[in-house]
N, C-alpha and C positions, 0 to 999 in steps of 0.2 A: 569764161564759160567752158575754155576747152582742156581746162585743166579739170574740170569738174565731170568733163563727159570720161575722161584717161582715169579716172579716181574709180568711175563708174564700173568703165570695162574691165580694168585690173580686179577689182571688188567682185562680180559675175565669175573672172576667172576664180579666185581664191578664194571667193565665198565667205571668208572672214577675216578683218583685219585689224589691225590696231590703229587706234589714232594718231600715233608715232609715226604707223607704218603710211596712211594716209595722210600726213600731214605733207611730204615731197607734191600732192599734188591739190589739196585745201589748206589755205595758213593758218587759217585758224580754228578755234575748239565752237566759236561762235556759229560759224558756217555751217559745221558742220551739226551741231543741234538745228539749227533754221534745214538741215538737209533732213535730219529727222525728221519733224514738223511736218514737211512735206511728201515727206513717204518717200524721199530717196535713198535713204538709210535704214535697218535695223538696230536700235540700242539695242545689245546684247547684255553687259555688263560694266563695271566701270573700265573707259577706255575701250571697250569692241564692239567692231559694229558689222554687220551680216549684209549682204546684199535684199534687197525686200522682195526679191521672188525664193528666196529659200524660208524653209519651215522652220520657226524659230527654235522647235528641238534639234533639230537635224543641225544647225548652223552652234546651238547651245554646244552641242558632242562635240563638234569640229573647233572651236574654239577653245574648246577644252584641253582635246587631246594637242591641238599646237601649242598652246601658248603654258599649259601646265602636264607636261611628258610624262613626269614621275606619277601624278596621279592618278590613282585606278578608280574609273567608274563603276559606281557603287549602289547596293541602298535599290530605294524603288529606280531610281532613274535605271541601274540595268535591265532592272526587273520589265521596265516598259520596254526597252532597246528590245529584248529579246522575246515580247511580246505575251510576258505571264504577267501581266497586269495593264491595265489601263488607265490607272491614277494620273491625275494632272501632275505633272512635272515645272513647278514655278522656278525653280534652282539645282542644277546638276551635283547630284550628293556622289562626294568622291572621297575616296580614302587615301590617307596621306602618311607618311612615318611620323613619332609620335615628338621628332625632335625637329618638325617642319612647319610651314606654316603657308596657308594661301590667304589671300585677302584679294577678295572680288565677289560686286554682290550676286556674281552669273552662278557662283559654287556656295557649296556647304557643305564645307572641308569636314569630314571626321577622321582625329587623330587615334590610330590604332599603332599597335604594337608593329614590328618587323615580322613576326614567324604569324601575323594573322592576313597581313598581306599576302596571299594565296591563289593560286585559282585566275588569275589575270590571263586576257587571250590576247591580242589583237589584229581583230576583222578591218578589213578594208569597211567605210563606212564615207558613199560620196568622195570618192577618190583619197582622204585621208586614212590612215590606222587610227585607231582609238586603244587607251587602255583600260578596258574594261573585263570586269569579273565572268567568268562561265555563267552557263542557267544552274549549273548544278550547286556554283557557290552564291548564287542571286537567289536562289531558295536555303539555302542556307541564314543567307541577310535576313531575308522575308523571315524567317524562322525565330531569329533572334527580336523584328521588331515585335511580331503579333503570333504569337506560338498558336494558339487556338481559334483566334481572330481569320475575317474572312478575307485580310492580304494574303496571308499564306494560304489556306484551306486554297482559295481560287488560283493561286500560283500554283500549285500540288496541280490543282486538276488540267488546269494549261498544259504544264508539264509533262502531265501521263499521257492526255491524248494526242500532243504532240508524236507522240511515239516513239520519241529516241534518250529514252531513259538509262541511265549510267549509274545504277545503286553500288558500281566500286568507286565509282569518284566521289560519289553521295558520303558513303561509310567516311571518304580518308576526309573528307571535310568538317563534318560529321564529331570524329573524335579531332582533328586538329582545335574545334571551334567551339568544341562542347556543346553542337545546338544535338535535335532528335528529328532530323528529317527523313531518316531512314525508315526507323518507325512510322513516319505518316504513309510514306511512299507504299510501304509493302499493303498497307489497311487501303489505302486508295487503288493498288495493283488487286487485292483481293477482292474490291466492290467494286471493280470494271467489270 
C-alpha cells in the first residue's frame, strides 16, 4: 500500500505519467486499471495516466507536450487553449512533420508539410511548456477547417474582442498558408 500512496504523491507532483514511469512503484498494468476503476488514476491515453484532481484537458496538453516535444498543438484543441472556441475536445489535434508518425489514442496527429509548421509559441501551461500554435495561426487552422462556418465566424469574433489583434502576423500566415483570414478580420474590425 505504500508503494501506492509514493506512486500517488509523485503523480500530484508530475501531474502525468507513463505506466513505465509508474510502474518503479505499481507492478503491474492490472493494478493499475483496478486503480482506474477506483478513481485513483486518470486514463489519459494509451499508457498515461493523470492524477484525478487535474482537468482532463489541462493533464491531456501536459501529456502531450512531455511525452511528444516535436508536436505542435493544433486544430480546435488550440483554438480552445487560447480560448476562441469552446468545442469539446475528446483528442488533442497536433501537427506533426509529414515524415513522422505518433500513435496514441490521447492525439490526432495531422501530417503536414515542414514550411506549414509555423507559428508555434511555447507558454508555460501548469508548470509545463507546451508546443502550441499562436491565436493568430489557430484562426488561421479555424479558417482552413470551416471558412464560412460558425468555428471560424465565432473564433474571428473571440479574437477581435479580445482586443489584441496582429493583422501583420495574420497577412504572413495568411499567404504562407493560403487561408483569407485577413479578409474576415478587416469586415469584423469594420462591424465593431
Amino acid at each position: 500500500m505504500a508503494s501506492i500512496e509514493s506512486a500517488l504523491k509523485k503523480l500530484k507532483t508530475k501531474k502525468v505519467m507513463k505506466a513505465s514511469e509508474l510502474e518503479r512503484y505499481i507492478s503491474t498494468r492490472t493494478q493499475l486499471r483496478r486503480m482506474v476503476e477506483a478513481g485513483q488514476l486518470s486514463a489519459l491515453g494509451s499508457g498515461l495516466y493523470a492524477h484525478p484532481s487535474m482537468d482532463p484537458f489541462a493533464a491531456s496538453l501536459i501529456a502531450t507536450a512531455r511525452y511528444y516535444p516535436k508536436a505542435v498543438i493544433s486544430n480546435i484543441t488550440a483554438l480552445v487553449f487560447h480560448g476562441l472556441s469552446d468545442e469539446r475536445v475528446d483528442r488533442i489535434d497536433v501537427d506533426i512533420p509529414r515524415n513522422s508518425s505518433i500513435r496514441n489514442k490521447l492525439i490526432c496527429a495531422h501530417r503536414v508539410s515542414d514550411q506549414n509548421i509555423i507559428g508555434a509559441i511555447l507558454p508555460i501551461y501548469h508548470g509545463q511548456k507546451i508546443r502550441i500554435y499562436c491565436k493568430e495561426r489557430a484562426l488561421c487552422d479555424a479558417y482552413r477547417m470551416d471558412p464560412d462556418g460558425p468555428l471560424f465566424l465565432k473564433a474571428m469574433k473571440r479574437y477581435v474582442k479580445a482586443g489584441e489583434v496582429d493583422a501583420e502576423r495574420i497577412a504572413k500566415y495568411d499567404k504562407a498558408l493560403s487561408t483569407n483570414v485577413l479578409r474576415s478580420l478587416r469586415q469584423e474590425l469594420a462591424d465593431e
